[in-house]
PAVO-682235 format. One record per residue (C-alpha): x, y, z; residue in one letter. Coordinates in steps of 0.001 Angstrom, whole numbers, padded with zeros to 6 digits, always signed. Example, Ala and Ser with C-alpha at 12.3 -4.5 7.8 and 13.67 -1.06 7.14 Angstrom:
BEGIN
+012300-004500+007800A +013670-001060+007140S 
//
This chain:
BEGIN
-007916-010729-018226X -004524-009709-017110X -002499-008644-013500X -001811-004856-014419X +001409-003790-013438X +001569-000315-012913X +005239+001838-012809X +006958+005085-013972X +010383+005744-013916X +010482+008621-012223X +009496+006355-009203X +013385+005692-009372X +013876+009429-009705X +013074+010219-005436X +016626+010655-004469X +016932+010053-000256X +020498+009761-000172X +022999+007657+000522X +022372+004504+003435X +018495+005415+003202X +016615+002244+003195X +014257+003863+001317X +016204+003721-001912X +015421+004160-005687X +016966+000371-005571X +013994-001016-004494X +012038+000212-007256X +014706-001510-009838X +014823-005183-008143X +011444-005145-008182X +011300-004684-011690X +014293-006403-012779X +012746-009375-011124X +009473-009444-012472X +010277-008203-016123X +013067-011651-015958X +010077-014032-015328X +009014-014185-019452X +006148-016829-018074X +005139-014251-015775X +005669-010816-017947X +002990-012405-020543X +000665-012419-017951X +000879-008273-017162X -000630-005894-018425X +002079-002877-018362X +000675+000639-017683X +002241+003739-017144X +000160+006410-015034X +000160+010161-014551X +000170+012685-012001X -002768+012492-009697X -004648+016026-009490X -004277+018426-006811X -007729+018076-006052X -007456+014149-005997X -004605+014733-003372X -007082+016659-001427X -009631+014296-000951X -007512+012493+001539X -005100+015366+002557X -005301+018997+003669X -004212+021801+001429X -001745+022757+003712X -000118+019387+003709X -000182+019273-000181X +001513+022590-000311X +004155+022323+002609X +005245+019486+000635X +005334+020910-002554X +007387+023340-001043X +009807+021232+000385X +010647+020131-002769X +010641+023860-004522X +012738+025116-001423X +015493+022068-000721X +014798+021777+002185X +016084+018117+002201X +013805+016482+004921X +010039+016516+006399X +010564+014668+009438X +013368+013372+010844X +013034+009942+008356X +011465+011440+005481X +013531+013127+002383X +012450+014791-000293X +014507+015934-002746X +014504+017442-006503X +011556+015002-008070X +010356+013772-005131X +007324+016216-005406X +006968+014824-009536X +007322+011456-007787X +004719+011595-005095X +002184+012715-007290X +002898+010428-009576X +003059+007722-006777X -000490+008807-006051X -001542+008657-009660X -000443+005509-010342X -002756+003990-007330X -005506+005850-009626X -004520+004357-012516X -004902+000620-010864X -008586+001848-009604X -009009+002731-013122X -007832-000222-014721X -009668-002792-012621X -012841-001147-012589X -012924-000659-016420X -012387-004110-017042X -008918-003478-018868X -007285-006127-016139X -008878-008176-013368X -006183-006951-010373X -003328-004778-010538X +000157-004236-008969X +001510-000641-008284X +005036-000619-007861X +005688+002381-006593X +007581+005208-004341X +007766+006349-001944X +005031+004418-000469X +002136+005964+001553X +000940+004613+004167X +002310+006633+007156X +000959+009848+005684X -001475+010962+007639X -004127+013773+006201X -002073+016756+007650X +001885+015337+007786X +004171+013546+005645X +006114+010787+008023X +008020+007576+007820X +009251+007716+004396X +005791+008957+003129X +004335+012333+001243X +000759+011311+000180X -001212+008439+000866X -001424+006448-002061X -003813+003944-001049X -006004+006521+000776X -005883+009017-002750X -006850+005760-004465X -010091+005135-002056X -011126+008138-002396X -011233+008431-005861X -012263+004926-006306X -015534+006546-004346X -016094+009302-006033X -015331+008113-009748X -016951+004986-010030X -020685+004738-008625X -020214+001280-007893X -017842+001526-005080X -019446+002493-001970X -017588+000576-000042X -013789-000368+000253X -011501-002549+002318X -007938-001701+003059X -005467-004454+003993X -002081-003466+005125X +000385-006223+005978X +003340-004027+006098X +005442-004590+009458X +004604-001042+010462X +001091+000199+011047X -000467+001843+008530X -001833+004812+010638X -002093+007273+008142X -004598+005395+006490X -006047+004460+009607X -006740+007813+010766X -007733+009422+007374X -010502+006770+007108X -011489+006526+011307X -014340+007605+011666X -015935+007095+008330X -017989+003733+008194X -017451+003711+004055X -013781+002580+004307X -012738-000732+006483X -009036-000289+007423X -007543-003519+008370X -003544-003725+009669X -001703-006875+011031X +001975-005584+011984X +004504-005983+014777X +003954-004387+018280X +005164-002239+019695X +006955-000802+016802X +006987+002638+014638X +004957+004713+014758X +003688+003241+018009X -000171+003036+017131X -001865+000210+015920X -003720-001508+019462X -006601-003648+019659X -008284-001328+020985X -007839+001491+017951X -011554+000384+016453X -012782+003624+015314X -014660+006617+016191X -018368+008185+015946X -020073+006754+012430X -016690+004774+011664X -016828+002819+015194X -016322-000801+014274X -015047+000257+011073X -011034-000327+011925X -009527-003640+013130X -005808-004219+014035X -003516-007221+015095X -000756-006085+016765X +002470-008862+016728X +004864-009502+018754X +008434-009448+017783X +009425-013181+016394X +005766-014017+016096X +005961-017835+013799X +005183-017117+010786X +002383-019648+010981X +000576-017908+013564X +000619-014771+012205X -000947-016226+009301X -003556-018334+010934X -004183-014376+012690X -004662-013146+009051X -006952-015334+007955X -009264-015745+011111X -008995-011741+010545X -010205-012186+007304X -012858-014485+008053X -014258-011867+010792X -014453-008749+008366X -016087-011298+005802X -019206-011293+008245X -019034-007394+008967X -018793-006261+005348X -019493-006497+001265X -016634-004588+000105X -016621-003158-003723X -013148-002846-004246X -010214-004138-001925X -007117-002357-001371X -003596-004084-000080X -001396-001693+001221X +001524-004674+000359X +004409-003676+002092X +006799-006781+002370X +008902-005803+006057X +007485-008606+007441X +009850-010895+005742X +012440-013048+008139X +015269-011355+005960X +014034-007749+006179X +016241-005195+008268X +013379-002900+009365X +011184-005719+011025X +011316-008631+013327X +008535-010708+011978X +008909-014430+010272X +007243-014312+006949X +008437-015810+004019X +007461-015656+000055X +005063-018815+000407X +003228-016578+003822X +002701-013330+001194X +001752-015867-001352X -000937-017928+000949X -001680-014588+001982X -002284-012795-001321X -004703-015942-001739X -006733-015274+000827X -007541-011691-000481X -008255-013315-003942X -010695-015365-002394X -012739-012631-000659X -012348-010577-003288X -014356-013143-005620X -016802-013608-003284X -017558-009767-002623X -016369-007666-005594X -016132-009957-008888X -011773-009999-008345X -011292-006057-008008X -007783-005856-005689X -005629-002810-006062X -001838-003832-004243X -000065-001003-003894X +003521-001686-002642X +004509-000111+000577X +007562-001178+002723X +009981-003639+001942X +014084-002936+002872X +016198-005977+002032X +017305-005708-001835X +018535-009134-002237X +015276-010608-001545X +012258-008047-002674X +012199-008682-005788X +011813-012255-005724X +009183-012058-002364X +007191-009529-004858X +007208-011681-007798X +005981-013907-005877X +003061-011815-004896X +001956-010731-008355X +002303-014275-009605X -000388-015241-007279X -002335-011944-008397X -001929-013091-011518X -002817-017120-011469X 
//
């Protein structure tokens, strides 16, 4: 079976504004890159998604979040937060953003590809269940889980990875305290949004459930992977996931403006293997990647090529 590759254009549509490194570019190197690899291109399956549902938005967010950014958009008001912009589409885009994580769930667990790729915006992770922050509306990768859960009877369990440079605490908190959903982030520390300790492990049934490696700034690229897979290794022996999620944002790249970690393409790649390898032993392949940060245009595309490619060998 194929790597789906899952994309809209309307992605390209969420207008932030000029010196926003949260641009509509990213969404085009991205798929300039991969759609210039022939070799690679015959190995995708291209799908193009619709909007999730209000009601699949609120399985992972309040109503009042759903509608305060709906209104955003109908109002111009220009910004949620103080780094978050929203703007005539951007409502079209986020629930299409959220849809296409769907779409992925749907795709690997009816057997029409063996992984996927969502290349999306704006990413997710940052939203939380009652606020849009940090570039994000709606939590893709949490509106995925969810519906992963409660469409598919085999998936009782799910594993999040997020790699991104920031900490994916929207994710984190959506899923704390619920023992269904293991949330695992390795990004730099301190560093927005400021959460992401050791010591973040959970709450009530979900205690146990959340595990986080916090980095230093400059951290070897080496030993951040040698963290990642001893990581690994250690949520091997807690759980049996059904379905793994990678919340792929690609900050953590030497050249990337936002971050001040060390990766390079051959880290995601090595990286991107590990999950392959726990996801054969636990759910038969199934890995949704759903792209999340990722600021330096001249070398995304080519670090996320490199990342499907691997996805796809």
């Amino acid at each position: 079976m194929k790597t789906a590759f899952i994309h809209h254009p309307i992605y390209e549509k969420h207008d932030t504004g000029p010196g926003h490194p949260e641009t509509a570019a990213r969404y085009r190197v991205i798929l300039d890159a991969i759609k210039s690899d022939e070799e690679l291109w015959q190995q995708l399956l291209e799908i193009t998604p619709e909007k999730a549902s209000q009601g699949l938005i609120q399985a992972a967010h309040t109503k009042e979040h759903f509608r305060r950014v709906e209104n955003a958009v109908e109002n111009a008001e220009g910004m949620l937060d103080a780094d978050t912009v929203v703007s005539m589409r951007s409502f079209d885009a986020a629930m299409l953003a959220a849809g296409g994580a769907c779409r992925a769930v749907d795709a690997v667990m009816n057997g029409e590809a063996k992984n996927a790729f969502v290349n999306v915006r704006p990413p997710g992770h940052h939203a939380t269940a009652q606020k849009a922050m940090g570039f994000c509306l709606f939590n893709n990768v949490a509106v995925a889980a969810r519906y992963a859960q409660n469409a598919f009877k085999q998936v009782e369990r799910v594993a999040v990875v997020d790699w991104d440079v920031h900490h994916g605490n929207g994710t984190q908190g959506i899923f704390y305290d619920d023992p269904s959903v293991f949330f695992f982030s390795m990004h730099q520390y301190p560093w927005y949004p400021g959460t992401g300790s050791r010591g973040e492990t959970g709450v009530g049934r979900g205690l146990g459930a959340t595990m986080n490696i916090p980095l230093k700034a400059a951290t070897k690229a080496g030993d951040q992977r040698r963290a990642f897979e001893s990581a690994i290794d250690e949520i091997r022996k807690k759980i049996v996931p059904d379905l793994i999620f990678v919340s792929a944002g690609f900050d953590a790249h030497l050249s990337d403006p936002l971050g001040q970690l060390c990766l390079e393409d051959e880290d995601f790649v090595a990286m991107t293997r590990v999950i392959k390898e726990w996801s054969d032993e636990a759910c038969e392949g199934r890995v949704v990647s759903v792209l999340e940060g990722g600021y330096d245009l001249a070398t995304l595309g080519q670090t996320v090529g490199a990342h499907v490619a691997e996805l796809a060998r």
